[in-house]
N, CA and C atoms as a LAMMPS dump frame, in Angstrom:
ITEM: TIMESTEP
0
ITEM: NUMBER OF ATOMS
279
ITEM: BOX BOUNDS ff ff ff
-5.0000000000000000e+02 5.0000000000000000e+02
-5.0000000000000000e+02 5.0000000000000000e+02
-5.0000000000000000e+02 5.0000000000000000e+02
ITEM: ATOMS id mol type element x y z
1 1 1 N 482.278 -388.804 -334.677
2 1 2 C 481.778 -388.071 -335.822
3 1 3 C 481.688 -389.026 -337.004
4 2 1 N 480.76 -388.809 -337.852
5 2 2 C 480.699 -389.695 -339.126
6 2 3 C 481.356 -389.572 -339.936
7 3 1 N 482.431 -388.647 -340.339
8 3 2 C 483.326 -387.952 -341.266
9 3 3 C 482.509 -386.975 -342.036
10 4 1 N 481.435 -386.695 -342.313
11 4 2 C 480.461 -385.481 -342.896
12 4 3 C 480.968 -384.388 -342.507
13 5 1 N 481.357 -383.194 -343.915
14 5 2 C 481.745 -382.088 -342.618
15 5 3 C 480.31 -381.591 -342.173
16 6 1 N 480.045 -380.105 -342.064
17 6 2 C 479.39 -379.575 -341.311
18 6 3 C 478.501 -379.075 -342.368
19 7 1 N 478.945 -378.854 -343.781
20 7 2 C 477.659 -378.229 -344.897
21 7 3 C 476.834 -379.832 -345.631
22 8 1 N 477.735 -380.512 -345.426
23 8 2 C 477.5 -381.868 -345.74
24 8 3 C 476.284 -382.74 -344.964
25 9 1 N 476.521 -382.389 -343.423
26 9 2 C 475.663 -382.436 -342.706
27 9 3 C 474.539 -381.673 -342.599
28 10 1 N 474.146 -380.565 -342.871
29 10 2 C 472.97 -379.278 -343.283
30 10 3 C 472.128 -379.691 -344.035
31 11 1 N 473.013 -380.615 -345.158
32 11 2 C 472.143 -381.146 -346.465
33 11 3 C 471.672 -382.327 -345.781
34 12 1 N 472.342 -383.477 -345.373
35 12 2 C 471.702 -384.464 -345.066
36 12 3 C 470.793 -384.578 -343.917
37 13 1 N 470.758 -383.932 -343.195
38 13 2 C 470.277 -383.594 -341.789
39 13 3 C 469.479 -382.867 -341.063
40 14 1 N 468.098 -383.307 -341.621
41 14 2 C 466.703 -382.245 -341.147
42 14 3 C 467.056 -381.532 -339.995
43 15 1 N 467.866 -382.471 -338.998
44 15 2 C 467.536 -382.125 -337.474
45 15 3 C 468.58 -381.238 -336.99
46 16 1 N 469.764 -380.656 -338.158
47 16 2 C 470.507 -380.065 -337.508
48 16 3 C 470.266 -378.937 -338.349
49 17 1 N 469.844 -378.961 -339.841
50 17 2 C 469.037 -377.962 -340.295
51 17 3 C 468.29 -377.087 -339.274
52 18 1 N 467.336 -377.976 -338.824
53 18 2 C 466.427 -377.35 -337.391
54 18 3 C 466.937 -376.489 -336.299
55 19 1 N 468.341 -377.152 -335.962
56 19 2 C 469.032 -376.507 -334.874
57 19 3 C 469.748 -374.703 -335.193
58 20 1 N 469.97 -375.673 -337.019
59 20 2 C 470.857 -374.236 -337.636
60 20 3 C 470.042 -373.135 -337.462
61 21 1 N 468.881 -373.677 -337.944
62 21 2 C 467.47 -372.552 -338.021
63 21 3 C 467.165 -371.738 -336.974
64 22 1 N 467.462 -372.628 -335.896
65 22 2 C 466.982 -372.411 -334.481
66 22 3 C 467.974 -371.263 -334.08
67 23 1 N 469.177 -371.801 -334.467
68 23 2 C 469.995 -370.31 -334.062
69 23 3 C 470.648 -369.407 -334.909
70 24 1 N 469.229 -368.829 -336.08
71 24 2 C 469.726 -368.012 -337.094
72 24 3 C 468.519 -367.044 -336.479
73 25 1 N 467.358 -367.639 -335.352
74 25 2 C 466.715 -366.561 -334.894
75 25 3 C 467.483 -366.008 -333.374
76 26 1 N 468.057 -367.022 -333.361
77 26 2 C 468.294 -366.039 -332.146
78 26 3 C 469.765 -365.204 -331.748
79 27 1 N 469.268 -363.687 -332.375
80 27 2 C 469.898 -363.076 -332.462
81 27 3 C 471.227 -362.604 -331.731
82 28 1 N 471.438 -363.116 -330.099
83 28 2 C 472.393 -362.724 -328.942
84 28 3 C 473.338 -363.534 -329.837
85 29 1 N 472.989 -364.531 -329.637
86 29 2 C 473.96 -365.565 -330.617
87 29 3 C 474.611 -365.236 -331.669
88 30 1 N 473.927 -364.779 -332.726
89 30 2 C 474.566 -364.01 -334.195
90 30 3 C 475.6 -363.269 -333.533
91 31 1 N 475.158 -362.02 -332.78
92 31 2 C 475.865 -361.007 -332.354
93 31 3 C 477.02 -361.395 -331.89
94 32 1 N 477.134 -362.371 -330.917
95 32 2 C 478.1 -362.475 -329.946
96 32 3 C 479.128 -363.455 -331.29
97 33 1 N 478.644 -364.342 -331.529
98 33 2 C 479.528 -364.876 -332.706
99 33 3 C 480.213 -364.042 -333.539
100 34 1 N 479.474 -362.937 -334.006
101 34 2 C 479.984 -361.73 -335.242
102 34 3 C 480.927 -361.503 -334.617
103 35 1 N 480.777 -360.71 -332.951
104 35 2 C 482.195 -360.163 -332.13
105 35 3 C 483.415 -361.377 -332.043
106 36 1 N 483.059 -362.1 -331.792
107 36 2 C 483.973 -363.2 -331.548
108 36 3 C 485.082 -363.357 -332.507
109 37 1 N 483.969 -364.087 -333.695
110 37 2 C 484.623 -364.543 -335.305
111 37 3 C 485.148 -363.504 -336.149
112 38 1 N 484.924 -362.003 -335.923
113 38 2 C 485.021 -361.318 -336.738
114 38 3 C 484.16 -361.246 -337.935
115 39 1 N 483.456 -362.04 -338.496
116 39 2 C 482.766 -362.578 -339.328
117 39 3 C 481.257 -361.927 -339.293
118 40 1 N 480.94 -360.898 -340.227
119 40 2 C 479.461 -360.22 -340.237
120 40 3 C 478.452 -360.544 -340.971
121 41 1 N 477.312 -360.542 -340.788
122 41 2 C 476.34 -360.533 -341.921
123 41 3 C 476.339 -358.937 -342.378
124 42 1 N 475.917 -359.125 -344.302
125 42 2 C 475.938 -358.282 -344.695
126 42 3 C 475.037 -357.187 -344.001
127 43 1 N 475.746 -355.825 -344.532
128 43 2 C 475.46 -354.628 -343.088
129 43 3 C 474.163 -354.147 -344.642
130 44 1 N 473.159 -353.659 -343.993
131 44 2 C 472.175 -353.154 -344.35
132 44 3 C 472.258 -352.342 -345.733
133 45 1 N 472.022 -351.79 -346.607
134 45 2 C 472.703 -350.76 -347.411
135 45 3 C 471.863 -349.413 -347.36
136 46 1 N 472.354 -348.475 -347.139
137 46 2 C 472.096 -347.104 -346.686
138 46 3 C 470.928 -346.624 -347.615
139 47 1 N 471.005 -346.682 -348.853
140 47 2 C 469.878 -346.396 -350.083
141 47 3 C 469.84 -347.19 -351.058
142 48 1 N 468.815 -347.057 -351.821
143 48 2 C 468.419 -347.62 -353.368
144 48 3 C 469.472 -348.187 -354.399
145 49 1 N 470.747 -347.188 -354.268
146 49 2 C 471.85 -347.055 -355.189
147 49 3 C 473.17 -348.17 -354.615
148 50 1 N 473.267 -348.147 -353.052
149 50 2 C 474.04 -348.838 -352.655
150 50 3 C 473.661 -350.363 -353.16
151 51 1 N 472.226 -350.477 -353.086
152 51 2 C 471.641 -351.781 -352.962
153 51 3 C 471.357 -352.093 -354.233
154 52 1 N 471.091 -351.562 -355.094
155 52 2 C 471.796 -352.002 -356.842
156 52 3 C 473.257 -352.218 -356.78
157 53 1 N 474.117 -351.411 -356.285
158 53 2 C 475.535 -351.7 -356.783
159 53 3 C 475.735 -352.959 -356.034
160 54 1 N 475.62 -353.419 -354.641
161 54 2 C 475.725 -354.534 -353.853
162 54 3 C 474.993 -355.822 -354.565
163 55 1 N 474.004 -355.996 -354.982
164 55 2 C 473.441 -356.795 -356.318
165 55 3 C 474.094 -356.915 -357.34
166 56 1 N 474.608 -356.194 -357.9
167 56 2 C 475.235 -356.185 -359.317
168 56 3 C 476.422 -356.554 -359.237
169 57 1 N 477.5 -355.832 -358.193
170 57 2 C 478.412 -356.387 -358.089
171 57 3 C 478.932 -357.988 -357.226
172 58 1 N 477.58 -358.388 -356.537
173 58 2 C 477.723 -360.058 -355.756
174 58 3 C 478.126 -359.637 -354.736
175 59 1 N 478.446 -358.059 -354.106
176 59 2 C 478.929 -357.966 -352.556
177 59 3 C 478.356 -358.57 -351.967
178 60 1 N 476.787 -358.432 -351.772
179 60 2 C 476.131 -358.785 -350.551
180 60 3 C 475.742 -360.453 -350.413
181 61 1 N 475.919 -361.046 -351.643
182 61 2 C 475.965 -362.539 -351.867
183 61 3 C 477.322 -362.831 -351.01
184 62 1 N 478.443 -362.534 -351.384
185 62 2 C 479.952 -362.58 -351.121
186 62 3 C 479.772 -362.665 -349.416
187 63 1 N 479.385 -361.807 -348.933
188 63 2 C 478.951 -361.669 -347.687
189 63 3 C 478.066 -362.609 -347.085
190 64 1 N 477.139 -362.701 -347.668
191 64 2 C 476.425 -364.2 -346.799
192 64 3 C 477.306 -365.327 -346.769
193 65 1 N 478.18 -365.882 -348.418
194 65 2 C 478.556 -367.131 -348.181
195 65 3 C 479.768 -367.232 -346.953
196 66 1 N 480.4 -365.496 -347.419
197 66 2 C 481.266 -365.843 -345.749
198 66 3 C 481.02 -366.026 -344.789
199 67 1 N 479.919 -365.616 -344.242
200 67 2 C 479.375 -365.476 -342.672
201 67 3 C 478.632 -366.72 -343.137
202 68 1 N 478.073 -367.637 -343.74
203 68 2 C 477.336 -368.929 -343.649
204 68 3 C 478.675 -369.825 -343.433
205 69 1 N 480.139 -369.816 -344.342
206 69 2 C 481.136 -370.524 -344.595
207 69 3 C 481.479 -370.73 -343.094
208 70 1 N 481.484 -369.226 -341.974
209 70 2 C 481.637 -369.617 -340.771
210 70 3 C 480.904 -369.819 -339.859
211 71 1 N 479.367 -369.655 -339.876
212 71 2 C 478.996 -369.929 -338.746
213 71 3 C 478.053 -371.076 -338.487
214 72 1 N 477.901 -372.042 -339.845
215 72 2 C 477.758 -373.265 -339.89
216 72 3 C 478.682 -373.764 -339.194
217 73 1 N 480.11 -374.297 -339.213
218 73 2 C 481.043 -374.581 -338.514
219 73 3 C 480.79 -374.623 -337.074
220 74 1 N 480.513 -372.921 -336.878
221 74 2 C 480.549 -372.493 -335.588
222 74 3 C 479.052 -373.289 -334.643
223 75 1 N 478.467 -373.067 -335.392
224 75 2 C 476.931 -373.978 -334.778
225 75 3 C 477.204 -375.869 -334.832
226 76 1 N 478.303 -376.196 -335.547
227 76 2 C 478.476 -377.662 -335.801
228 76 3 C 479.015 -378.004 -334.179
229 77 1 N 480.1 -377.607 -334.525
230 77 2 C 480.875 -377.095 -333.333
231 77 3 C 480.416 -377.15 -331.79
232 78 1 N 479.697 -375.902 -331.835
233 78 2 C 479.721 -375.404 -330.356
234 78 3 C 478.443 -375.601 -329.691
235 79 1 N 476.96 -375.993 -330.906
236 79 2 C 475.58 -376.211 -330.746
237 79 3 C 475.726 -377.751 -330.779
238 80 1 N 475.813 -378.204 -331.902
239 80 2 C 475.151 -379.572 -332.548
240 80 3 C 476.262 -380.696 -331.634
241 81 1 N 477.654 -380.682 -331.757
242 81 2 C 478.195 -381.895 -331.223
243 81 3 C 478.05 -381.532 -329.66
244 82 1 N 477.989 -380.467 -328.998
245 82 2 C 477.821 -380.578 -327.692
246 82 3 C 476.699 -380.92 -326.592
247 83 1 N 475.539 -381.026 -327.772
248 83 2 C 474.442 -381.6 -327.314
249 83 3 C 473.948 -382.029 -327.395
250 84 1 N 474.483 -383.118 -325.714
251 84 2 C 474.165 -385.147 -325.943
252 84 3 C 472.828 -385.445 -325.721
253 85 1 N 471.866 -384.723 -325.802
254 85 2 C 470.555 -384.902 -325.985
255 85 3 C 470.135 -385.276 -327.437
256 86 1 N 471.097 -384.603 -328.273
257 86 2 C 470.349 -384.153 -329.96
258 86 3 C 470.363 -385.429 -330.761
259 87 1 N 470.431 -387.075 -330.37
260 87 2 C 469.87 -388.024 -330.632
261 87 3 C 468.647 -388.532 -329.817
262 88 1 N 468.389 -387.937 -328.979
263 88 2 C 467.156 -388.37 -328.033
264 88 3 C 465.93 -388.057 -328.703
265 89 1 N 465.165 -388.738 -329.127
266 89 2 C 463.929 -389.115 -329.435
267 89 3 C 462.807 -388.153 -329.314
268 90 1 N 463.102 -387.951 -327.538
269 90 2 C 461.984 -387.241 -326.962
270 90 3 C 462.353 -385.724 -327.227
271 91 1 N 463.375 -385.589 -327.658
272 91 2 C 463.567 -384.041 -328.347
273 91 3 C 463.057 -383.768 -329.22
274 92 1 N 463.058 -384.278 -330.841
275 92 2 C 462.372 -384.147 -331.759
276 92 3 C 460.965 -384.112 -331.612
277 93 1 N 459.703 -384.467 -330.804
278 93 2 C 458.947 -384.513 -330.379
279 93 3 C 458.16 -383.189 -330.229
């Protein structure tokens, strides 16, 4: 490892940006991580009123940076260092 942590690496690092990206669509993944980590993305808000108060008060901000705080990690982790392809050339391609 280079000593970079893992948000450090996001910034410097188109290609794991890419990967992050890659598995912010695919949803089995989110899911199964949420069960795992405990760790949710913010839950939908029911009406108009919830979703002003969740704005106003930074809940639903509060909520992303937690679930980003962990599942960057979790994608550093369990996606990006385990796959000894993700300097190969012919991947980026």
């Amino acid at each position: 490892m280079n000593g970079k942590s893992p948000f450090q690496e996001v910034v410097s690092n188109p290609r794991f940006a890419a990967v992050l990206n890659k598995c912010l669509d695919e949803e089995e993944l989110i899911e199964q991580f949420e069960r795992i980590s405990g760790v949710t993305r913010p839950r939908t808000p029911r009406n108009g009123i919830e979703a002003m108060v969740d704005e106003v008060t930074g809940f639903r901000d509060s909520q992303w940076k937690d679930f980003f705080e962990a599942f960057i990690p979790f994608v550093w982790e369990c996606v990006w260092l385990r796959w000894a392809e993700r300097d190969n050339e012919e991947c980026w391609q």
